[in-house]
KOLMI-999692 format. One line per field, with one value per residue (C-alpha): residue in three letters; x, y, z; residue number from 1. Coordinates in steps of 0.1 Angstrom, whole numbers. Layout:
N
rest <- c(Ala | ...)
u <- c(X | ...)
v <- c(Y | ...)
w <- c(Z | ...)
nr <- c(NUM | ...)
END
This chain:
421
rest <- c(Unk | Unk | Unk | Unk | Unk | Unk | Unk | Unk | Unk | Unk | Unk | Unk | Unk | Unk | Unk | Unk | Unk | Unk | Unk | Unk | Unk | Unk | Unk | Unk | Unk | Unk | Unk | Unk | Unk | Unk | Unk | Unk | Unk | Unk | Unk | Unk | Unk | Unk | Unk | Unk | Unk | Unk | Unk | Unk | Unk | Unk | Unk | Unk | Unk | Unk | Unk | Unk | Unk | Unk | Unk | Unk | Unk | Unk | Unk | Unk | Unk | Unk | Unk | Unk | Unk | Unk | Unk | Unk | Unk | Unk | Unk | Unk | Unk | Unk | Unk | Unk | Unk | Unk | Unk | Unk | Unk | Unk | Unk | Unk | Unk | Unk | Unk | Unk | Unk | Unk | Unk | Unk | Unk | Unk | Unk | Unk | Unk | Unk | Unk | Unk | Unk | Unk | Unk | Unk | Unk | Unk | Unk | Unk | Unk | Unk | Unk | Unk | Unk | Unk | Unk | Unk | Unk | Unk | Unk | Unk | Unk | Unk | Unk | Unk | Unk | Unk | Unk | Unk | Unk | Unk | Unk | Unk | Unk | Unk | Unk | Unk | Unk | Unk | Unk | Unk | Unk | Unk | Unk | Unk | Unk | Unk | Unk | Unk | Unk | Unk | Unk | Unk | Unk | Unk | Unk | Unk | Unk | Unk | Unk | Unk | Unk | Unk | Unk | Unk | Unk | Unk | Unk | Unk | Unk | Unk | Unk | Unk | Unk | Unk | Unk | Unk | Unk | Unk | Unk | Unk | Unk | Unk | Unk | Unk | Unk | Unk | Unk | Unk | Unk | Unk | Unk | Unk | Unk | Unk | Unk | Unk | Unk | Unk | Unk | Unk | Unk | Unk | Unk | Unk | Unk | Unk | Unk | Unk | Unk | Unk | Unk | Unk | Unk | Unk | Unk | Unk | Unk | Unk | Unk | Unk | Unk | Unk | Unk | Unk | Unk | Unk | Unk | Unk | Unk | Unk | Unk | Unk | Unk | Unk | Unk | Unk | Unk | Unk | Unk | Unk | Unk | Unk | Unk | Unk | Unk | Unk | Unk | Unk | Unk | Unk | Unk | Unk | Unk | Unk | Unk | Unk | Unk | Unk | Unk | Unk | Unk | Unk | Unk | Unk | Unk | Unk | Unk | Unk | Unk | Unk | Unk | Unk | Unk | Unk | Unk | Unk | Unk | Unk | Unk | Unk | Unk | Unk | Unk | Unk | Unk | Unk | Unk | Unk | Unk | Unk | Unk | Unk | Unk | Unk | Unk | Unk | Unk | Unk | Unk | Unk | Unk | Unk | Unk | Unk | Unk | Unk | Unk | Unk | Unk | Unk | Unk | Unk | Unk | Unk | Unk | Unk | Unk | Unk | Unk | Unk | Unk | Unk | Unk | Unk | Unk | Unk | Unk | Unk | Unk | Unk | Unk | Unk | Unk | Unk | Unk | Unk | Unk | Unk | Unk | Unk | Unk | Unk | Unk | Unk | Unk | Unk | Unk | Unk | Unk | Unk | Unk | Unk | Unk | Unk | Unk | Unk | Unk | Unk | Unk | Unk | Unk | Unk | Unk | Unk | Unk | Unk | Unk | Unk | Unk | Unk | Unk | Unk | Unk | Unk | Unk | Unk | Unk | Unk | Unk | Unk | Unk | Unk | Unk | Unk | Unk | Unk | Unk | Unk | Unk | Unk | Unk | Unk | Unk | Unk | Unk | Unk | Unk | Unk | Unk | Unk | Unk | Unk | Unk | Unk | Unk | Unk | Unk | Unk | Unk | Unk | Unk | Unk | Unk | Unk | Unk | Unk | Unk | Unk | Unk | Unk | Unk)
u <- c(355 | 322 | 337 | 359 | 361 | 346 | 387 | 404 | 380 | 388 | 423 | 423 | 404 | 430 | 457 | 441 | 436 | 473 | 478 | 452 | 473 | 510 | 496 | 483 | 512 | 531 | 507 | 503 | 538 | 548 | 526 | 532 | 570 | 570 | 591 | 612 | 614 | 619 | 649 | 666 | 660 | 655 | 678 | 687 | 642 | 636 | 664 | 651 | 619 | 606 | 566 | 578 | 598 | 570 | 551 | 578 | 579 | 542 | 551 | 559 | 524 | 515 | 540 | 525 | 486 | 501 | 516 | 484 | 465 | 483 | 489 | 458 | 439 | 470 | 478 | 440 | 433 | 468 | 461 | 425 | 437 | 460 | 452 | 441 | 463 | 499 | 490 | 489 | 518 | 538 | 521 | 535 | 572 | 568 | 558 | 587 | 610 | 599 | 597 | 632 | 640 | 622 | 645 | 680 | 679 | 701 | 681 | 648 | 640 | 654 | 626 | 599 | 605 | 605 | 572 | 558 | 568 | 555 | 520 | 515 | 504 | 482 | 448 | 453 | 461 | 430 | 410 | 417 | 419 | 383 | 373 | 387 | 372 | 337 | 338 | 352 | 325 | 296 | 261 | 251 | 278 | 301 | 299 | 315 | 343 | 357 | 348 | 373 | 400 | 398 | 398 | 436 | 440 | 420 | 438 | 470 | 458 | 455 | 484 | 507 | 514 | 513 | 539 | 564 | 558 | 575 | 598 | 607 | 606 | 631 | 650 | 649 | 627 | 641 | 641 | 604 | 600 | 624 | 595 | 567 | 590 | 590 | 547 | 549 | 572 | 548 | 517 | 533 | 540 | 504 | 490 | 510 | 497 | 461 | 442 | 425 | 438 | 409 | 404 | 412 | 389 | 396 | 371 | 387 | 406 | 423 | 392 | 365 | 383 | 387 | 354 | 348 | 359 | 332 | 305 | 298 | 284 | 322 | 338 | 312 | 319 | 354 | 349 | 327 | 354 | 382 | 369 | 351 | 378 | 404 | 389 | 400 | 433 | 441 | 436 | 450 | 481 | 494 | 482 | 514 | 519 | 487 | 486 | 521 | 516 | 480 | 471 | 504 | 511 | 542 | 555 | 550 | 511 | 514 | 512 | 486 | 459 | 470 | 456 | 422 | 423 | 429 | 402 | 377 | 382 | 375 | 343 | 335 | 347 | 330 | 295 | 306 | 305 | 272 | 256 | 267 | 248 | 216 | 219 | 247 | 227 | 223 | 257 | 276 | 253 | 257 | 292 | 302 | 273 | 290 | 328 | 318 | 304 | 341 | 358 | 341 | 340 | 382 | 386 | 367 | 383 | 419 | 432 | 425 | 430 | 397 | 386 | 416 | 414 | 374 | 375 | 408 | 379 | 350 | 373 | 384 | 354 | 334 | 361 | 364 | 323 | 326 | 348 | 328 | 299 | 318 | 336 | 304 | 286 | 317 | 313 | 278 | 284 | 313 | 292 | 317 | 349 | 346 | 388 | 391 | 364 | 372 | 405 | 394 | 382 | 416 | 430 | 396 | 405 | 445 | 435 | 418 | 449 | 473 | 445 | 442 | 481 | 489 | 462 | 464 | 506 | 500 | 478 | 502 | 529 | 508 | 508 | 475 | 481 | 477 | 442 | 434 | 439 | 406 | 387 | 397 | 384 | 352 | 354 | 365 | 338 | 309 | 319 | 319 | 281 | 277 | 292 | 269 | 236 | 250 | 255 | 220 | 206 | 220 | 211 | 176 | 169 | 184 | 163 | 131 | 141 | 148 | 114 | 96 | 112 | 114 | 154 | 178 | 202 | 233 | 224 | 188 | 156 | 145 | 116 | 118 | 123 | 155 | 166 | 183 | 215)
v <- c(485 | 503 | 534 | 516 | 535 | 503 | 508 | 503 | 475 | 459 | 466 | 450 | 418 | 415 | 417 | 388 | 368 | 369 | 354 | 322 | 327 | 321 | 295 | 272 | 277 | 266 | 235 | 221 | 229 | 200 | 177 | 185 | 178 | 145 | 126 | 156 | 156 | 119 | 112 | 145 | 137 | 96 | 88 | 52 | 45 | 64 | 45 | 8 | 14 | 47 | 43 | 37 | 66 | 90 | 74 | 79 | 121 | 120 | 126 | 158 | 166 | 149 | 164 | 201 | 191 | 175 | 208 | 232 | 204 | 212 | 248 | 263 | 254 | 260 | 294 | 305 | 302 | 312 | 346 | 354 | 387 | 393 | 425 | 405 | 428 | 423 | 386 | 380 | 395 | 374 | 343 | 355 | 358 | 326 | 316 | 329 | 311 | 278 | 281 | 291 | 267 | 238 | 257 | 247 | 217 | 192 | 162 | 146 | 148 | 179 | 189 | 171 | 189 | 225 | 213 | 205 | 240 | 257 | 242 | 254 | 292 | 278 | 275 | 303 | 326 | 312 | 315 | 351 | 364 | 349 | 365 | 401 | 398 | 386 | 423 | 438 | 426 | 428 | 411 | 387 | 381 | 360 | 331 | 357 | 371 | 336 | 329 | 358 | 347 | 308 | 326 | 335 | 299 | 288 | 313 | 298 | 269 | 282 | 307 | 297 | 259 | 253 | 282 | 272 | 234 | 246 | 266 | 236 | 210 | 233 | 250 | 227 | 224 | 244 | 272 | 264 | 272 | 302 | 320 | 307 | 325 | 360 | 354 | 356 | 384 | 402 | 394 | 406 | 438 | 441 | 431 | 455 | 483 | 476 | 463 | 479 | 477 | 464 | 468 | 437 | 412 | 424 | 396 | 369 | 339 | 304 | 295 | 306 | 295 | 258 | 258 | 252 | 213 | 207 | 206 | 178 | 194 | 210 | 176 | 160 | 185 | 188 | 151 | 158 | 179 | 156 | 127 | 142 | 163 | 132 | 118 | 147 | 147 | 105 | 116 | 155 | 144 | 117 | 137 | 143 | 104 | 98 | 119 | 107 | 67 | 64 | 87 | 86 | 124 | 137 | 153 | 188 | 183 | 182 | 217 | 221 | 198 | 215 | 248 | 228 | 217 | 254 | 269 | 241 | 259 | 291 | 283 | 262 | 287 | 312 | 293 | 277 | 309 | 322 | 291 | 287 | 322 | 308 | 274 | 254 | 224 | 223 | 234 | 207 | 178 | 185 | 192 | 163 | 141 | 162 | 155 | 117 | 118 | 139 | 112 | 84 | 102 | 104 | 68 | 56 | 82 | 84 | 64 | 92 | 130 | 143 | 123 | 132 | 174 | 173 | 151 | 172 | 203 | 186 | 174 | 215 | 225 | 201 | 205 | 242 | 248 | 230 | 240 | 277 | 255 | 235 | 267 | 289 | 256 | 253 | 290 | 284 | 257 | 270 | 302 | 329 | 311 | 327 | 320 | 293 | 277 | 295 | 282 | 243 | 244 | 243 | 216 | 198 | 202 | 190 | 165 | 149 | 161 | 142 | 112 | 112 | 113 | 87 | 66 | 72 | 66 | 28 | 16 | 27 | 18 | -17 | -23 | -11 | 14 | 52 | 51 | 29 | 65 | 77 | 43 | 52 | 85 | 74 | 54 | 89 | 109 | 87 | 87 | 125 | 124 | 98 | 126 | 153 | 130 | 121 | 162 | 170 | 145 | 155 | 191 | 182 | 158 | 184 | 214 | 186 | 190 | 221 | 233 | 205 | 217 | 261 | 255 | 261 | 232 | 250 | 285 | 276 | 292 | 302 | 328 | 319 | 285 | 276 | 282 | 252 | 255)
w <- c(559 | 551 | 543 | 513 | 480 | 453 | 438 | 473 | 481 | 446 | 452 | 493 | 476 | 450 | 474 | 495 | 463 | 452 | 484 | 474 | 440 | 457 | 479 | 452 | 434 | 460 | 472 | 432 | 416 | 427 | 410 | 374 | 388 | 408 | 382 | 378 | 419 | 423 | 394 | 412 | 451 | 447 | 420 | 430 | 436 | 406 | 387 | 396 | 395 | 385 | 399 | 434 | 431 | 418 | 443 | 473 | 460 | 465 | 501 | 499 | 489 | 517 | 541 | 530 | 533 | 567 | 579 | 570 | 590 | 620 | 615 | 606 | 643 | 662 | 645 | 641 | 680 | 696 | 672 | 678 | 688 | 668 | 643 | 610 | 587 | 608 | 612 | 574 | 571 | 595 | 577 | 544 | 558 | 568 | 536 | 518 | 540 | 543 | 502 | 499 | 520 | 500 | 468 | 486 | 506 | 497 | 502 | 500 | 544 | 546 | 515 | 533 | 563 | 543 | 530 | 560 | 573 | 542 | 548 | 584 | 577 | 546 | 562 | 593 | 560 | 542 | 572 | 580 | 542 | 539 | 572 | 559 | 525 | 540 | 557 | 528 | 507 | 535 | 547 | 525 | 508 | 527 | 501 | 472 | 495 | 507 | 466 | 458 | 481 | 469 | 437 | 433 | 442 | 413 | 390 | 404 | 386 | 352 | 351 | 379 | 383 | 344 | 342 | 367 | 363 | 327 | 343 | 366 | 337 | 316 | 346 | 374 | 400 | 425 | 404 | 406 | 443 | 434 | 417 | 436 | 466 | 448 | 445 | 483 | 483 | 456 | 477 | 513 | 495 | 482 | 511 | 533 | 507 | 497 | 529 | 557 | 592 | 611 | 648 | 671 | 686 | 721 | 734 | 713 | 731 | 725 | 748 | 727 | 694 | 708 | 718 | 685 | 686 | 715 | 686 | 669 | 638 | 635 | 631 | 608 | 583 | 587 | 579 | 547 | 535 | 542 | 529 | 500 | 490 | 492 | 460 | 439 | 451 | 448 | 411 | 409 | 430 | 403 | 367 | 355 | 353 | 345 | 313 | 305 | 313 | 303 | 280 | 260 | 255 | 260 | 288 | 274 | 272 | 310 | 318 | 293 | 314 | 342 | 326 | 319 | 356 | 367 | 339 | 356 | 388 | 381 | 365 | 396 | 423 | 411 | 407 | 441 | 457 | 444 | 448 | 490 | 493 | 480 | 497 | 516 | 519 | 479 | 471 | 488 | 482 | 443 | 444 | 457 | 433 | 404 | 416 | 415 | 380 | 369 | 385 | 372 | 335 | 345 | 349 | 316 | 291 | 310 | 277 | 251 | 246 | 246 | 276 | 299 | 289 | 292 | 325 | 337 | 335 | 348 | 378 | 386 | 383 | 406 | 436 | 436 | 436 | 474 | 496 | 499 | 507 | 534 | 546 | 550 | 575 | 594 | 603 | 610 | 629 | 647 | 664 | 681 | 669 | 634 | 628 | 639 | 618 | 586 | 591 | 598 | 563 | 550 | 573 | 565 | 528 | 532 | 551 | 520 | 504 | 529 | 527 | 490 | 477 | 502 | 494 | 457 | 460 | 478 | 451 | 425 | 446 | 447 | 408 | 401 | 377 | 374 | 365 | 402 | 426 | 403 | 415 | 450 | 445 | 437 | 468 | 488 | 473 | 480 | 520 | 518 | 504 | 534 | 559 | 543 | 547 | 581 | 593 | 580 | 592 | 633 | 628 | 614 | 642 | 670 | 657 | 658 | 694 | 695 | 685 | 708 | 741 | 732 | 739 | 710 | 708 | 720 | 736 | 759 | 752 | 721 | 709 | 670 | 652 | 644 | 610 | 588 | 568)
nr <- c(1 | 2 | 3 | 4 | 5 | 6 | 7 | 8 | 9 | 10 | 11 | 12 | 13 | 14 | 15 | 16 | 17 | 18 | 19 | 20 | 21 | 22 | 23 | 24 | 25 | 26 | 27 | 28 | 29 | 30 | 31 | 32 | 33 | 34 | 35 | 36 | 37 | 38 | 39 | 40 | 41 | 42 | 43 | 44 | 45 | 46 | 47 | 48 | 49 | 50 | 51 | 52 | 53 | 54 | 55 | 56 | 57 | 58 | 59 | 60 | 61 | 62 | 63 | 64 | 65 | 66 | 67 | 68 | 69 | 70 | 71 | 72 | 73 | 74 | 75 | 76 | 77 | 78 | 79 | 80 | 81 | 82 | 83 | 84 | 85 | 86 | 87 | 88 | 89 | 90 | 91 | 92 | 93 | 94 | 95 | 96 | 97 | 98 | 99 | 100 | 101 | 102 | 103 | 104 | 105 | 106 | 107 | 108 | 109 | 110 | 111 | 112 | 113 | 114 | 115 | 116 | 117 | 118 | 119 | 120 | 121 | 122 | 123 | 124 | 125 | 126 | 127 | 128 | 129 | 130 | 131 | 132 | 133 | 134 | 135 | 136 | 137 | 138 | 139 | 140 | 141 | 142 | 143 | 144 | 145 | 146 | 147 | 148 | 149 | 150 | 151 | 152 | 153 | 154 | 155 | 156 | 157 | 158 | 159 | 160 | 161 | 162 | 163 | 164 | 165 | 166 | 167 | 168 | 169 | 170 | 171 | 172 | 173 | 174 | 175 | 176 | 177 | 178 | 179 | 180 | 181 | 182 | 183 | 184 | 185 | 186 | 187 | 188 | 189 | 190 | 191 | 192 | 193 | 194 | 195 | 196 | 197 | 198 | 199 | 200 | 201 | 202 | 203 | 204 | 205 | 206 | 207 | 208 | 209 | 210 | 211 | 212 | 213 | 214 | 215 | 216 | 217 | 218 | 219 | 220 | 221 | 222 | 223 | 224 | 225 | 226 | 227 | 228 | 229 | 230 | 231 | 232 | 233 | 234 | 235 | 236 | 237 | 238 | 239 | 240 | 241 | 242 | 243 | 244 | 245 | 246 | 247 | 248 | 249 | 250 | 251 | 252 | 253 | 254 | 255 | 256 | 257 | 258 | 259 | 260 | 261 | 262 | 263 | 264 | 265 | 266 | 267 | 268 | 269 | 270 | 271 | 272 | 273 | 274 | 275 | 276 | 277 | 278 | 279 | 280 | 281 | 282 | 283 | 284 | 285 | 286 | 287 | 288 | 289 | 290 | 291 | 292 | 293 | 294 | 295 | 296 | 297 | 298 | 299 | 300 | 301 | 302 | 303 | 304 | 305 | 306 | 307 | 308 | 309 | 310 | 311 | 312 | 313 | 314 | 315 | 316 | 317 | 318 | 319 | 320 | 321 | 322 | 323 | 324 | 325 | 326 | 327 | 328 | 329 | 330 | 331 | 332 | 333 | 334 | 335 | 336 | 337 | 338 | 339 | 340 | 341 | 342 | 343 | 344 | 345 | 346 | 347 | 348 | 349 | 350 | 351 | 352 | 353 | 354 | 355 | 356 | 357 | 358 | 359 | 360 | 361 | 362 | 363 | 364 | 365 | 366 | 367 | 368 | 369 | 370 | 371 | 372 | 373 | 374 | 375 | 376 | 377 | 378 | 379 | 380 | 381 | 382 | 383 | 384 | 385 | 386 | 387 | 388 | 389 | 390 | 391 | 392 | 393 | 394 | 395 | 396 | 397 | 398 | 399 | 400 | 401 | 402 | 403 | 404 | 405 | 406 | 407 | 408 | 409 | 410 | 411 | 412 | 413 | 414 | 415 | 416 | 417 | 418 | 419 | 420 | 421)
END
């Protein structure tokens, strides 16, 4: 990786960012296209009563965030081995498949299951892309490389899901998932072009990688992100009938906020990513703070224009400046089981997904309204600063410890005080 000209690193980082680009088209299409989704797939719900039938298509979100929940430990520890480079590649077949499929089922189960399919490579890709760019990008600046990667995804939000949520609105959506299937095929062939080989982990093993869930720190910030993250999805998933219903725009408008959202996010992962090299700790705390203030902004100004554009950016920005934070302590936390952990990021984050769509479908499905899912993200968000204050609190108490007995807390003696995150 050292020996990298600056144009073929540019060009390997670009490569593993049009992966983040297809993926969050593929993960956020759909919510611009729930109604479109629901009338096509649930036409007799949709027909009697059209919020339970957005609300039933909401699953599908939930089905994909399910599926990268479960795929990115199980892939990320059975391929510790695996040479980086080849294994992205057989994640982005998998990709394309599973999104052709979700383009020509016939029914709504046979959808959810694609979905659910198309969502387990999601975080072992993010993981290892993030891993690869980190080396690309070398010491101390492992915050900027997973940046870059989470970057495409961010893009996706500004160029990608407002243009195929168009497409899909004018063309169908499953002509939708037809393009967001050509992104993979576009980014297999960049990836298979533009990055390095890199040499094996040859002492790598589904041991070490699972070793990982034996710390406790590992689980309270998978928690953080999870919960945290849920709040911006109970809103994000439902803000096509939120702008429609509540704000009183036409349908048309609805890719436009979509843009905002996805402008929001490139301002925040960028600043999320420089920010997690200067201080974790700091990044995550005001993250989440700032992510309850959006919300909270969302909820009051929902009704008019302004409000919902300005609190449609506030609410991009504020998620995408965390999970860099979040990603960066899990490695930390995780020690020797660097792909597993970079990959638990992303089943941290779809859980809060999963969490938040569902969540945010029953109290719409229970009559409160499209505006409710940004009350209950309040709600969300204010556990995940709980979980942070909770995580710091353990590690500052176990390196008190530490220090007191000359024994780090996971690896025996110690000759040097143990750093903080």
């Amino acid at each position: 990786m050292s020996q990298l000209s600056p144009a073929r690193r540019a060009l390997a980082i670009t490569a593993l960012a049009l992966g983040g680009f297809a993926i969050g088209s593929t993960e956020f299409v759909a919510m611009g296209l729930l109604p479109n989704i629901a009338q096509a797939l649930l036409p007799a719900q949709y027909g009697a009563d059209p919020d339970a039938g957005i609300a039933h298509a909401g699953w599908l979100v939930s089905a994909y965030a399910l599926g990268v929940v479960v795929g990115a430990p199980t892939i990320a520890a059975m391929s510790a081995r695996f040479p980086r480079k080849g294994l992205l590649l057989v994640l982005l077949v998998g990709f394309v498949v599973a999104t052709v499929a979700s383009a020509l089922l016939p029914s709504f189960g046979l959808v959810l299951v694609a979905r659910f399919v198309a969502g387990l490579p999601h975080g072992a890709y993010f993981g290892i892309a993030s891993i690869v760019a980190g080396d690309i990008m070398g010491p101390g600046k492992r915050g900027k490389g997973i940046a870059m990667v989470l970057l495409g995804l961010s893009v996706a939000n500004v160029v990608g899901v407002p243009a195929i949520t168009w497409v899909g609105q004018n063309a169908g959506w499953r002509v939708a998932y037809g393009v967001v299937a050509v992104l993979f095929v576009a980014t297999f062939l960049a990836v298979a072009a533009f990055v390095p080989r890199s040499a094996r982990d040859q002492s790598a093993s589904i041991g070490r990688e699972l070793r990982a869930f034996r710390v406790p720190q590992v689980w309270l910030v998978m928690g953080l992100g999870a919960v945290g993250f849920g709040g911006f999805f109970a809103v994000y998933s439902y803000i096509s009938p939120l702008v429609t219903n509540v704000t009183g725009l036409p349908e048309a408008v609805v890719p436009l906020v979509l843009v905002v959202v996805g402008l929001g996010m490139v301002v925040g992962g960028v600043l999320g990513g420089h920010l997690a090299d200067r201080s974790v700790k700091r990044t995550i705390y005001i993250g989440m703070l700032s992510l309850i203030v959006s919300l909270l902004f969302m909820v009051l100004t929902a009704q008019w224009t302004v409000g919902v554009f300005v609190g449609a950016f506030l609410l991009g920005a504020t998620s995408s400046a965390i999970p860099p934070a979040v990603q960066s302590r899990l490695m930390d936390m995780a020690g020797d089981a660097r792909t597993i952990a970079a990959a638990l990021n992303h089943s941290a984050f779809n859980i809060g997904n999963s969490l938040g769509a569902a969540l945010g479908g029953a109290v719409i499905a229970a009559g409160f309204g499209f505006v409710a899912p940004g009350w209950l993200g309040i709600v969300l968000a204010l556990l995940g600063v709980g979980m942070t204050a909770i995580s710091y609190g353990v590690e500052r108490r176990s390196t008190e410890r530490a220090r007191s007995t000359g024994r780090h807390p996971s690896t025996g003696p110690i000759t040097a005080p143990v750093p903080t995150v």
